[in-house]
GUVEX-741549 format. One record per residue (C-alpha): z, x, y; residue number from 1. Coordinates in nm, 4 decimals. Layout:
BEGIN
Z|X|Y|NUM
...
***
This chain:
BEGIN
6.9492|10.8682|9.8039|1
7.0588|10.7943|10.1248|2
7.3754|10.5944|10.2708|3
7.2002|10.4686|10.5502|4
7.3729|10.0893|10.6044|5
7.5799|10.1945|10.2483|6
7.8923|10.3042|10.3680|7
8.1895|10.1654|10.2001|8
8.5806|10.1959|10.2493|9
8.8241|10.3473|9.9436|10
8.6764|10.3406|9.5911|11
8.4273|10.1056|9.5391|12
8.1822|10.1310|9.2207|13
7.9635|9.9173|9.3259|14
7.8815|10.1439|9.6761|15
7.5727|10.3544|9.5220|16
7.2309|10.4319|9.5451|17
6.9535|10.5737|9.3332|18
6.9808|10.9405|9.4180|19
6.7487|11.2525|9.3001|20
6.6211|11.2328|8.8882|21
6.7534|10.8703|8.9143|22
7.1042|10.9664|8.9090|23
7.3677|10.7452|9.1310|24
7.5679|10.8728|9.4131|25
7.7817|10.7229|9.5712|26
7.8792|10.5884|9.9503|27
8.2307|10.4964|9.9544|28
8.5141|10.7405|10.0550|29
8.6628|10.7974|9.7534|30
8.3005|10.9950|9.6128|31
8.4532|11.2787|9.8645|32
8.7230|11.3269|9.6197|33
8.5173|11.2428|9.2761|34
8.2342|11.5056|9.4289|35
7.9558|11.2222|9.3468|36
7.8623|11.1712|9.7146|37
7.5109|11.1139|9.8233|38
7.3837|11.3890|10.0446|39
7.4211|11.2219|10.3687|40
7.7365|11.0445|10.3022|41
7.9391|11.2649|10.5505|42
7.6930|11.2233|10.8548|43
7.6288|10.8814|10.8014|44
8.0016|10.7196|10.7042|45
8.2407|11.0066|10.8293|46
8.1832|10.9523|11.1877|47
8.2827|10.6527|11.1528|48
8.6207|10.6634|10.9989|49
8.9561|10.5717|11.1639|50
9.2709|10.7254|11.0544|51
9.5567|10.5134|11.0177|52
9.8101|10.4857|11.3150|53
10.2093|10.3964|11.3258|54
10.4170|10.3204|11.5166|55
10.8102|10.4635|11.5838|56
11.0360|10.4081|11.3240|57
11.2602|10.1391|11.4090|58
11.6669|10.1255|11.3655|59
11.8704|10.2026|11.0595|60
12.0139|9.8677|10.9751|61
12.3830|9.8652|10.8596|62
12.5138|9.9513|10.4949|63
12.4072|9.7253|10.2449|64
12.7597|9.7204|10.1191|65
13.0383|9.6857|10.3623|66
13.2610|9.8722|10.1272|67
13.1795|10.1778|9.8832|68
12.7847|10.2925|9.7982|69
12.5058|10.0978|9.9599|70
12.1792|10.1672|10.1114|71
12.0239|10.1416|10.4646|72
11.6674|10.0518|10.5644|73
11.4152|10.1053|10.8343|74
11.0628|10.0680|10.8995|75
10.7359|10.0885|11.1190|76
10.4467|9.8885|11.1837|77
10.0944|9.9531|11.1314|78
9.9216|10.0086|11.5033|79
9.5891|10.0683|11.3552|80
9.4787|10.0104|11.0009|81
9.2288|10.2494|10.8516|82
8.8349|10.1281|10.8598|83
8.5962|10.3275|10.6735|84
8.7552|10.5101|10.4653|85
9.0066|10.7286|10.7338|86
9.3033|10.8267|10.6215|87
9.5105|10.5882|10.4620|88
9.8567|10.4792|10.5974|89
10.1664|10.6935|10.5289|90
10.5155|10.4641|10.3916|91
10.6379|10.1933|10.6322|92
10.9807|10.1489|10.4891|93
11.2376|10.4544|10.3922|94
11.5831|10.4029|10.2346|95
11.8679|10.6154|10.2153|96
12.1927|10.6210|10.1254|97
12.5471|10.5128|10.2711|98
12.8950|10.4533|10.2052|99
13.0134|10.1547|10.3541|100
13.3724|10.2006|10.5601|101
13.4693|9.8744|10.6771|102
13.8172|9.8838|10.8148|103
13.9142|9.6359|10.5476|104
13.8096|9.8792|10.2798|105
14.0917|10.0607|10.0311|106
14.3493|9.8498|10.2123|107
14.4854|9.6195|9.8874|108
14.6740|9.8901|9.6798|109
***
């Protein structure tokens, strides 16, 4: 079976052709994982894959809570998306902890 004009992004079950003793294998990029690729899935569809790109991470925002535990945020943006089954795109958003310490915090007693 070949993948000639067959080559399909992620997992897709429906991405196959008639291989050797009429088994299936498969053309999308997830058969590199399952081991059910078609001989010339790697010559034909590799080459073609893009990798995901980001960009920078952007600021820290401020405490969710302005007094006590809260959580801060930041994120990236997607530069380029994956096509043909490259490498899929890493988190966009992280979280982490904080303790807010507004000045008005602790002050009623």
């Amino acid at each position: 079976g070949s993948c000639r004009h067959r080559c399909c992004p992620g997992r897709n079950n429906a991405c196959w052709v008639a291989g050797a003793r009429r088994a299936r294998c498969y053309c999308d990029s997830y058969c590199e994982r399952t081991g059910d690729c078609c001989e010339d899935y790697r010559a034909t569809c590799r080459h073609a894959a893009v990798g995901c790109a980001v960009g920078p991470w952007g600021p820290w925002s401020g405490c969710s809570s302005p007094c006590g535990v809260g959580s801060k945020a930041r994120s990236r943006q997607v530069t380029v998306p994956p096509r043909h089954g490259g490498e899929p795109c890493p988190d966009l958003k992280q979280r982490r902890g904080c303790l807010g310490e507004h000045p008005t915090c602790g002050t009623a007693e």
